[in-house]
N, C-alpha and C positions, 0 to 999 in steps of 0.2 A: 430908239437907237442908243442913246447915251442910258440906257439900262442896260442894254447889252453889254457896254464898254465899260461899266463901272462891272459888271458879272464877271465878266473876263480879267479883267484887272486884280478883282478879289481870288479868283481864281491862282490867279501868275505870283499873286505877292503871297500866298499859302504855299504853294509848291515851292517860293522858293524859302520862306522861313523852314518847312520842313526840311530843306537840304541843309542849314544852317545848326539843325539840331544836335546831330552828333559833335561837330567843332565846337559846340557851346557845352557839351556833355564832358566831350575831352578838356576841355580850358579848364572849367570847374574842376572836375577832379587835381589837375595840376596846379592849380593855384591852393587846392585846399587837400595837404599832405594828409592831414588829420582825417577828413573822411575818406582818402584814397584807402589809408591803412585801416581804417575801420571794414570799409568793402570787401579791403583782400583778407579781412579775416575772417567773416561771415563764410564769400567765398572758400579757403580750404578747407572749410567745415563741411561745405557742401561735395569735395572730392572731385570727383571726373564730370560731375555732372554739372559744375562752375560753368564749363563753357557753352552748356543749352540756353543758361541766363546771360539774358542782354546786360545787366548792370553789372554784373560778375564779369564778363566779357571784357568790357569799356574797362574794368580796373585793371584787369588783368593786361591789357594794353595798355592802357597809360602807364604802368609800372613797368611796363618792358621798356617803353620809348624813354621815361624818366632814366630807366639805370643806363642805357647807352648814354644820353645827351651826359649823362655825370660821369660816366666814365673817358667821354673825351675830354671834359672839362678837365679831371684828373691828369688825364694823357698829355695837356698842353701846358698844365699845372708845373706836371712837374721838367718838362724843358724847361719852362720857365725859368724853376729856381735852380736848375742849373745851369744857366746861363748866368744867374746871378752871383753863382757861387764862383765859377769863373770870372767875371769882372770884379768881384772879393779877390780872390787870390794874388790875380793881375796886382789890383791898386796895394795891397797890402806888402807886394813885393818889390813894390815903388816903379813896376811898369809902366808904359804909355798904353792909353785903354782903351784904345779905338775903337773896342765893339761897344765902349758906354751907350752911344748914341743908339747901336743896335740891340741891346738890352732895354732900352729903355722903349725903343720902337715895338717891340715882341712884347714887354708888358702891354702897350698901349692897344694891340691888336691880338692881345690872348678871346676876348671875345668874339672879334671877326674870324680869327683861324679855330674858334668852336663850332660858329656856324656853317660855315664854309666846309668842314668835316661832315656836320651835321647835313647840311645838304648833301652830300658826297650818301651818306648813307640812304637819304630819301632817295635819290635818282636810282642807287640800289635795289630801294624795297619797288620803283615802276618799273623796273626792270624786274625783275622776278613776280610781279604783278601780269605784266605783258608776257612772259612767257608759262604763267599757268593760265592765262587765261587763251593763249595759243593753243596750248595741250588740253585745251577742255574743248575748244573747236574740233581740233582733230578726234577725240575722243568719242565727239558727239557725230562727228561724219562716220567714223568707224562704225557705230552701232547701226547707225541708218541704213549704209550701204551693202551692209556683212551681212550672211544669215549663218545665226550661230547656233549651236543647242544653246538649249536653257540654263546650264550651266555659267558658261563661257558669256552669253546674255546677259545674265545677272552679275557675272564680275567686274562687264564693260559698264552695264547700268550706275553698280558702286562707285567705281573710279570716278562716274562724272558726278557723283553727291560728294565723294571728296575735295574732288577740284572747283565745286561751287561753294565748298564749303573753306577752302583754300582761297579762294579767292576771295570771300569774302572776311574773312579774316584779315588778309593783306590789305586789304581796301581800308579796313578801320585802322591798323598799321599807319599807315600812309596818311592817315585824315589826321588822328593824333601825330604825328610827327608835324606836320604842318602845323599845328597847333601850338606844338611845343618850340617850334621857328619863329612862329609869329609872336610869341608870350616875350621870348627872350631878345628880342630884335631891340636893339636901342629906342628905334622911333617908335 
């Protein structure tokens, strides 16, 4: 009995390292710029055919998620200094500078109103996640239920290789984004 339960146990702790795999694939890459950019250049060397490969794939996402998360970082960046440069002007003109405190607050929480963006865009990506993967449901009722020529067959057929293929792209999407949440989180 307690060999069953150690089988099962080895079982449940493999399945779930395996699901942990990609998020450790994603971290790596983001944490090590040097080989992201080594990847995506191997990658365009390979052309269209970059995203058959799985390692090609993961760079090519982590470099999507990396230029978003940096472009809000910029986005917040630069309110920032202009806020700063307005509480410049203010003091220099011998003003009273009541938004010091709020300048000083908005530095304090440029990291929190990154993430907070940052999530704003992940809820995004499950959302366009949940509605290709609606439209691959429907897609896939539509072939079952229809009788099409062979043509019209084969075009319903494609759609749902797209939309799994969509789908699955999104998923890694979404996995590196979390990834890159949890990298950058204070704690």
């Amino acid at each position: 009995m307690t060999s069953m339960i150690r089988f099962l146990l080895l079982i449940l702790f493999s399945v779930a390292l395996a699901g942990c795999g990609k998020q450790a694939t994603y971290t790596y890459l983001i944490k090590n710029p040097g080989l992201l950019k080594q990847q995506l250049t191997k990658c365009q060397a390979q052309g269209k055919s970059a995203m058959n490969d799985a390692t090609c794939r993961d760079a090519i996402v982590v470099a999507k998620v990396l230029n978003d998360y940096v472009a809000l970082q910029d986005q917040y960046k630069q309110q920032l200094t202009q806020d700063r440069q307005t509480l410049m002007s203010m003091q220099a003109s011998g003003e009273k500078t009541p938004i010091e405190q709020s300048t000083l607050n908005n530095f304090n929480s440029l990291m929190f109103n990154v993430q907070a963006g940052f999530a704003k865009k992940i809820m995004a990506a499950e959302t366009r996640l949940s509605k290709l993967k609606q439209a691959l449901i429907k897609t896939q009722q539509t072939l079952r239920e229809g009788k099409f020529s062979g043509a019209k067959q084969k075009r319903i057929a494609s759609n749902i290789v797209q939309l799994k293929n969509a789908i699955s792209l999104q998923e890694q999407v979404i996995n590196a984004m979390y990834a890159m949440l949890n990298l950058a989180s204070p704690e």
